[in-house]
C-alpha positions in Angstrom: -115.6 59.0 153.9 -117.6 62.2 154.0 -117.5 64.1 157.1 -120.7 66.0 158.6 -122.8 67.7 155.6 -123.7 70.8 158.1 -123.2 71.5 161.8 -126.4 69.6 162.6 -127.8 72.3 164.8 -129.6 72.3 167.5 -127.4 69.9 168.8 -123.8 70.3 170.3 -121.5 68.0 168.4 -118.4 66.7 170.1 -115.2 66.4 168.5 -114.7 62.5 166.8 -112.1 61.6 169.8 -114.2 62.3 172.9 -117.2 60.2 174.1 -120.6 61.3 175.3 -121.5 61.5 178.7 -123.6 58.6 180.0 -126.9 59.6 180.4 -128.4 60.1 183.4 -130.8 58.3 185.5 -133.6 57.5 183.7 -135.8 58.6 187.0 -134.7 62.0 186.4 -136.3 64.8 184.2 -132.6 65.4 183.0 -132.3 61.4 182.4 -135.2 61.3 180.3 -133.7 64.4 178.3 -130.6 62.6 177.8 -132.7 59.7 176.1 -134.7 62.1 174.3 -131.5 63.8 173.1 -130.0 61.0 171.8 -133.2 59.5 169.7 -133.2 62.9 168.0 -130.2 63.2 167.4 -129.7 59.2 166.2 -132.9 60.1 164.2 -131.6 63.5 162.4 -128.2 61.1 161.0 -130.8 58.3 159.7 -132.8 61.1 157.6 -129.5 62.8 156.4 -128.4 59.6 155.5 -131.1 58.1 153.8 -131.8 61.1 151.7 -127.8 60.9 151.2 -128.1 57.2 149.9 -131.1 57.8 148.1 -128.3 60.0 145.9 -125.7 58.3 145.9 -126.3 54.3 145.7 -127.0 53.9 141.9 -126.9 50.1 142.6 -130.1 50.4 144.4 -133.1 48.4 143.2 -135.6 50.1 141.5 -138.0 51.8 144.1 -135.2 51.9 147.2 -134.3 55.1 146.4 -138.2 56.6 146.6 -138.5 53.8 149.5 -135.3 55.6 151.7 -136.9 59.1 150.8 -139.9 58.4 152.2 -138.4 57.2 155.5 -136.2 59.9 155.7 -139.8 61.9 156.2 -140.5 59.5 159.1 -137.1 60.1 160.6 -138.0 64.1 160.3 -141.4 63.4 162.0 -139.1 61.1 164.8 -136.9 63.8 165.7 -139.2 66.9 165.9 -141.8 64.4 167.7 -138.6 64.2 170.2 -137.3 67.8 170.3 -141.3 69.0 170.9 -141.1 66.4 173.9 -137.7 68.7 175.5 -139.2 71.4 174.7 -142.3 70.4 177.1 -139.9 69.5 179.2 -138.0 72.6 179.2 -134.5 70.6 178.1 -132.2 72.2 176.5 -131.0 70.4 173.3 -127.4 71.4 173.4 -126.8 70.9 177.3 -125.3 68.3 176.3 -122.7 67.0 173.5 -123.7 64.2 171.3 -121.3 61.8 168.6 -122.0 61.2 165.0 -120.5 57.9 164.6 -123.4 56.5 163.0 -123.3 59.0 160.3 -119.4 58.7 159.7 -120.4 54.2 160.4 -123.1 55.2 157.5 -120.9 57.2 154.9 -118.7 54.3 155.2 -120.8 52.1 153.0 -120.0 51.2 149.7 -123.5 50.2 148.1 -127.1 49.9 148.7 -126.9 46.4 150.0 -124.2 47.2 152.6 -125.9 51.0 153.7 -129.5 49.1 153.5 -128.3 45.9 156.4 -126.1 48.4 158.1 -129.1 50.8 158.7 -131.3 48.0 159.2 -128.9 46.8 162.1 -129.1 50.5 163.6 -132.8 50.8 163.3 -133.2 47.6 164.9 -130.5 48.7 167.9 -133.3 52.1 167.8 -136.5 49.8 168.1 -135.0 47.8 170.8 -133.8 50.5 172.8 -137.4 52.9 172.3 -139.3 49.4 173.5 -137.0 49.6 176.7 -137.6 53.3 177.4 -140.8 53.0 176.7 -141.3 50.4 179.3 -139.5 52.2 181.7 -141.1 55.3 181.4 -145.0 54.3 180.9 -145.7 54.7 184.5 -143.4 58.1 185.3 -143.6 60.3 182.2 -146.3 58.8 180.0 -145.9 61.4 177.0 -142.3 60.6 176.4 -142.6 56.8 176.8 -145.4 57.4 173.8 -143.3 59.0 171.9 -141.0 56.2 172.4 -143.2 53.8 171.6 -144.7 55.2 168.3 -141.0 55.2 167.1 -140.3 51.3 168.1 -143.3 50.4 166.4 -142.5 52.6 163.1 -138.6 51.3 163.2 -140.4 47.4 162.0 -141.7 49.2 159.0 -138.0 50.6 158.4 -136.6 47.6 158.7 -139.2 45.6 156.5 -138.2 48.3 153.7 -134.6 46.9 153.6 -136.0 43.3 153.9 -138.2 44.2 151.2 -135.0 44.5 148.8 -132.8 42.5 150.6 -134.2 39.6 152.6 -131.1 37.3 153.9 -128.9 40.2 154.0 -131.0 42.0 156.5 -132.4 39.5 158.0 -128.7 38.2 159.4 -127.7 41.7 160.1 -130.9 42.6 162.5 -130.4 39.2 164.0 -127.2 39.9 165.2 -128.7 43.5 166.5 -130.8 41.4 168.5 -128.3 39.4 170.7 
């Protein structure tokens, strides 16, 4: 397993055996950073990652490779869409601590097929969760719940990518995402 490529800065990364806080309330401006925080920060591992895959996974299907590179540029646009948002808010990025279990979870995998479910599974985990913050915030803080929004609706076409190359594979693993 590879560890971290780089020190994934501007975040605060907490050593592998301690957990994140919980966020906050979502009522509060620090709530909403907490939420904002972690989407970046879930959204800097996935464009690492796919560029990483892209790389590595010569078992890959013609055109996944291109097909991962382009959605690590949607990832990019994710998480500065998300930092801008703090920013607004006047958040700092590294008040907090956040885990990179998804990227050690991703460096785990062993081939395109099992890296393509897996983070098909975590994108559909990320659309369900920006739906849900979106909802919540609509009414309270209508520029973050857009932001939120935007992202659930781009995490379908992320999805449909690994679908495109493998269709019952993915298709089982964001089912049981959806439970």
């Amino acid at each position: 397993m590879e560890s971290s490529p780089r020190d994934w800065k501007p975040f605060r990364l907490l050593p592998r055996d301690e957990r994140p806080a919980p966020p906050r309330d979502i009522k509060t401006r620090e709530g909403i950073g907490d939420r904002l925080r972690t989407a970046a920060f879930a959204e800097i591992q996935a464009r690492d990652a796919f560029l990483w895959a892209a790389d590595r996974f010569t078992d890959a299907p013609p055109g996944l490779a291109d097909a991962w590179r382009k959605l690590a540029a949607d990832e990019e646009r994710h998480m500065n869409s998300l930092l801008r948002r703090m920013g607004e808010l006047e958040l700092p990025v590294d008040e907090r601590g956040v885990s990179d279990w998804l990227w050690v979870s991703l460096m785990t995998c062993e081939s395109a097929l099992g890296f393509a479910t897996y983070m098909a599974g975590a994108e559909e985990r990320g659309r369900k969760a920006g739906v849900r913050f979106y909802e919540t915030l609509a009414k309270s803080d209508p520029a973050s719940a857009e932001i939120f929004r935007v992202i659930a609706e781009e995490e379908v076409e992320h999805i449909r990518v690994a679908a495109r190359f493998f269709p019952e594979d993915t298709q089982a693993r964001v089912e049981s995402n959806r439970t």
